[in-house]
N, C-alpha and C positions, 0 to 999 in steps of 0.2 A: 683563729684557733682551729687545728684540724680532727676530727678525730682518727683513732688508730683502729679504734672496731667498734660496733656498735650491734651488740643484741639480745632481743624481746623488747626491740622501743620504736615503736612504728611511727612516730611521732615527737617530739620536741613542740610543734605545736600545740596548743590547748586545743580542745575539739570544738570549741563554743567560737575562738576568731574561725577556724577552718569555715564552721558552717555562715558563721555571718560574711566572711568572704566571697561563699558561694550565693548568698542571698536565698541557700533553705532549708529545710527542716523548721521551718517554722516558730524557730527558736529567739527570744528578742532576752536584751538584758535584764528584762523583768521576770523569767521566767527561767532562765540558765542558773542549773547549780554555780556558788559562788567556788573559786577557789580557793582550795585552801592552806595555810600557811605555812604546813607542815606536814610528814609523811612520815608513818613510826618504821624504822628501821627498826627489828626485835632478835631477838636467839639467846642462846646460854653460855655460857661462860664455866671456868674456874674460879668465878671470883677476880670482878679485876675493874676499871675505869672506865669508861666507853669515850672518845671523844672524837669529834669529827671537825674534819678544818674546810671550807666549804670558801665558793669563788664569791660567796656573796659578803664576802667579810666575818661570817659568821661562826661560833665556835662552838656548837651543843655540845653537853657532854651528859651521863649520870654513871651511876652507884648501880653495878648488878647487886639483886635483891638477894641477902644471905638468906639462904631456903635451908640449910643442915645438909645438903648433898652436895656435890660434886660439882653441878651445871646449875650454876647461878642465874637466872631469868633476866634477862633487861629491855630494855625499850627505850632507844633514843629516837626521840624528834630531829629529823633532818629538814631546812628549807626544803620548798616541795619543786622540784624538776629545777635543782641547782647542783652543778658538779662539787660533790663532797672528798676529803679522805679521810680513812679511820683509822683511827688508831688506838689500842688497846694497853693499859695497863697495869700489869701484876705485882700485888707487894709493895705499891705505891710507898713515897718515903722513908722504904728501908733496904738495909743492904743488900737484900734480895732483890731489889726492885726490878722488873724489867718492862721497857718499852715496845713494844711490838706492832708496827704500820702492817694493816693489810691488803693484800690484793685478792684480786674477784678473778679469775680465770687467768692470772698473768696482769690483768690491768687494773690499775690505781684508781681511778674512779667509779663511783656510783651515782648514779642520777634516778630519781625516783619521783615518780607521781600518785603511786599506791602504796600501800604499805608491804614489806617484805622481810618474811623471817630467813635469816643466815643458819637456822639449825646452831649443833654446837661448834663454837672453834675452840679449839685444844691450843690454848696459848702456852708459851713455858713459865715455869713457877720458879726458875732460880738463873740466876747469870751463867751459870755453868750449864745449861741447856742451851743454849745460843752459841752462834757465832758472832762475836764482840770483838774485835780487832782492838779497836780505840780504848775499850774499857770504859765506853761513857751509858752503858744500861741499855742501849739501842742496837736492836737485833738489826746488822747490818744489811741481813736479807728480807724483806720482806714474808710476811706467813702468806700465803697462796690459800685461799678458799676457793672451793671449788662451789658454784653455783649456776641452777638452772635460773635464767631469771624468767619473768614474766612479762604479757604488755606492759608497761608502764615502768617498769626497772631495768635500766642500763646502764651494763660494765665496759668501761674502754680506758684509753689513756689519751694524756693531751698534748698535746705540741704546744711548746710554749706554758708550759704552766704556773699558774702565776703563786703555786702554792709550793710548786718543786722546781724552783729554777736550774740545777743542775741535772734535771731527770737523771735523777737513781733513785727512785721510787721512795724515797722518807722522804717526808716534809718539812721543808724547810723550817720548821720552828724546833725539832729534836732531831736534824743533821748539825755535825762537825766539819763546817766547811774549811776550818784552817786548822782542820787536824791536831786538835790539841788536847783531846781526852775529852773534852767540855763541849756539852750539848749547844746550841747558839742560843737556848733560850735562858741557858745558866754561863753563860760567854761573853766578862764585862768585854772581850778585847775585839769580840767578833762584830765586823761593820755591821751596822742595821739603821743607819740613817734610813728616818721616815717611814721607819716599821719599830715603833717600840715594841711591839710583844714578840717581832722574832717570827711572826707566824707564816712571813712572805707575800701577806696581802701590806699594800704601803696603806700610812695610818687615816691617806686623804679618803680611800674606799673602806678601810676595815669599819665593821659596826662595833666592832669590839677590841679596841685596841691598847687598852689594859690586861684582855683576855679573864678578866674576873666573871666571865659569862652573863653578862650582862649588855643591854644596848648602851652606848655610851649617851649621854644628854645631846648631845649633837647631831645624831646620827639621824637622817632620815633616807629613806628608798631612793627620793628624786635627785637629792644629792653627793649621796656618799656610794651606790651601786658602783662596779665595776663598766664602765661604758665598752659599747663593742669597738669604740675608735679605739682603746686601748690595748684588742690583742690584732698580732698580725695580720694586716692581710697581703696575702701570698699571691704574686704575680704569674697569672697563669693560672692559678690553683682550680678556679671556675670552670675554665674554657676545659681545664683535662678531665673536670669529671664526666663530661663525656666517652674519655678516652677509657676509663676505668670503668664505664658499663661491661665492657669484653674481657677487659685486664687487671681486673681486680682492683678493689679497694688501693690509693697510691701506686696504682700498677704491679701491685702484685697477686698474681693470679692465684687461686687454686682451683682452675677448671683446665681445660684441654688448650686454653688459649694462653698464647706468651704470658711470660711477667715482660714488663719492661720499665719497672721503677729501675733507674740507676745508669740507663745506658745512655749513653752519648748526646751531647748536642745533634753533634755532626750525624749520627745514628736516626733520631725520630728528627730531625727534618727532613733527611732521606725518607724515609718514609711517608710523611705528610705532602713530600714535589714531587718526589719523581718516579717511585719507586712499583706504585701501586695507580692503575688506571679509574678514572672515576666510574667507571663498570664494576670496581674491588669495593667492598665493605669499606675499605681503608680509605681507600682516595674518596669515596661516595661520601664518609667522614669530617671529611675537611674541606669538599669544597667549596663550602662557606663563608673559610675564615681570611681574612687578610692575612699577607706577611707578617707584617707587626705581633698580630692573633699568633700564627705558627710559631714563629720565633719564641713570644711569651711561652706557649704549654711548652715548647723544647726543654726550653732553659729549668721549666719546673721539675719536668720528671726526670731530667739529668741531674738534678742534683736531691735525689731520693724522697722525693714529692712530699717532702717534712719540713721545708722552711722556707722562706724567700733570703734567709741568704747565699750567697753564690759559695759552695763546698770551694772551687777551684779559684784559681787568684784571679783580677779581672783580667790580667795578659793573657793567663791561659783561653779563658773563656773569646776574649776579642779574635784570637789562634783561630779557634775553634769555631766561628764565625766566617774569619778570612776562609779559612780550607774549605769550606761547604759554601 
């Protein structure tokens, strides 16, 4: 699983392995704050649902608190430093009703270790404030929230998600994947083998997979989590982030140095044999890696450093071999 951005999160690790890792700060299991289970995601509303579909199988949701004003308070509990997505909504079970997924700077995910308030989001209160195409209650664009975040709160998107397998930014449990008006989670005809609740975690990992927000009797951490064998890992993906100290995150830049997410086979292994002397930053780069090594990060950043599979057919790519 890659990320696509990541920031105000200096960390994914807990601080308490980092320092037991290191063997200091003096810190032993008997004295390290425990972690904790949960992290309050909070802000105000119009009145509306809060729910969040998370990689841990997990489904929080609650009730903004009716106050008499306008921006209704809430506080959901999110797993604490687990990729979440929210979604919000208004006029629940009536013809007004709308669904509304958000994103955080552009990106679908939130991941949190502190608590963090969203301020208000101004969701819509009627179908006829959206874009609906399908006519199924689900704003087909995502709301955009704009957010500074903090240590410990990070917005990005994922590659490979196992919550939006079509990435278009809804979640799989209130997208219309066969186009039919009808949400997937009110969709008798919509496949969902091994995912009853539709929610796109399958039902071996979901903890909640009736989705009545509750742990199912079954459900335990050691066996039902999401395992890391489960999401991709991408050939090459490693060796290039090297390559993406200079060239941006997937190779793409925003500083004075090239992008070079997307170009060529043929392209960056020129670059990595022949191109640049090992006196050049570039050749100085690489001359560590084996062929095999070069070859792997080519193939990755040629085909837009987003997946291990091959964009182009394997003839072309075997081409594309021969000629270089």
């Amino acid at each position: 699983m890659a990320y696509h951005r990541l920031s105000g999160y200096l960390s994914v690790i807990p601080l308490s392995l980092m320092l037991g890792a290191c063997g200091g700060g003096g810190t032993d299991s008997t004295t390290a704050s425990a972690t904790p289970a949960s992290v309050e995601l909070s802000g105000t509303v119009p009145g509306t649902f809060i729910q969040a579909f998370c990689t841990d199988g997990s489904n929080p949701s609650v009730y903004s608190v009716q106050n008499g004003t306008a921006e209704h308070p809430f506080t959901l509990n999110l797993p604490y430093q687990t990729d979440c997505r929210i979604v919000m909504i208004t006029n629940e079970g009536t013809a007004e009703q709308v669904i509304t997924p958000l994103t955080f700077n552009g990106d679908s995910i939130i991941n949190m270790r502190t608590e963090f308030d969203l301020g208000f989001v101004p969701l819509a209160m009627s179908p006829d404030d959206i874009v609906d195409s399908n006519g199924d209650s689900v704003a087909d664009t995502p709301l955009d929230i704009a957010v500074t975040t903090v240590d410990g709160v990070a917005v990005y998107s994922l590659n490979d998600d196992p919550m939006d397998k079509d990435d278009n930014q809804i979640p799989d449990y209130y997208d219309d994947d066969d186009d039919d008006g009808v949400s997937n989670y009110q969709d008798d005809d919509y496949e969902h083998d091994g995912d009853s609740d539709r929610d796109g975690i399958d039902d071996e990992y979901d903890r909640d997979d009736d989705n009545d927000g509750h742990d199912d009797d079954d459900y335990t951490s050691s066996s039902n989590d999401i395992p890391v064998a489960n999401y991709v890992v991408t050939r090459g993906r490693l060796l290039a982030s090297q390559c993406f100290q200079c060239h941006g995150s997937n190779g793409r830049s925003v500083t004075g140095w090239d992008s070079i997410a997307g170009e060529s086979y043929g392209e960056i292994m020129e670059y990595m044999t022949s191109e640049y002397s090992v006196t050049h930053i570039m050749g100085a780069a690489v001359v560590g890696y084996s062929q095999q090594e070069r070859e792997d990060i080519a193939t990755y950043i040629a085909n837009g450093s987003t997946s291990g599979d091959y964009s182009e057919s394997d003839d072309d790519y075997d081409d594309d071999r021969d000629d270089d």
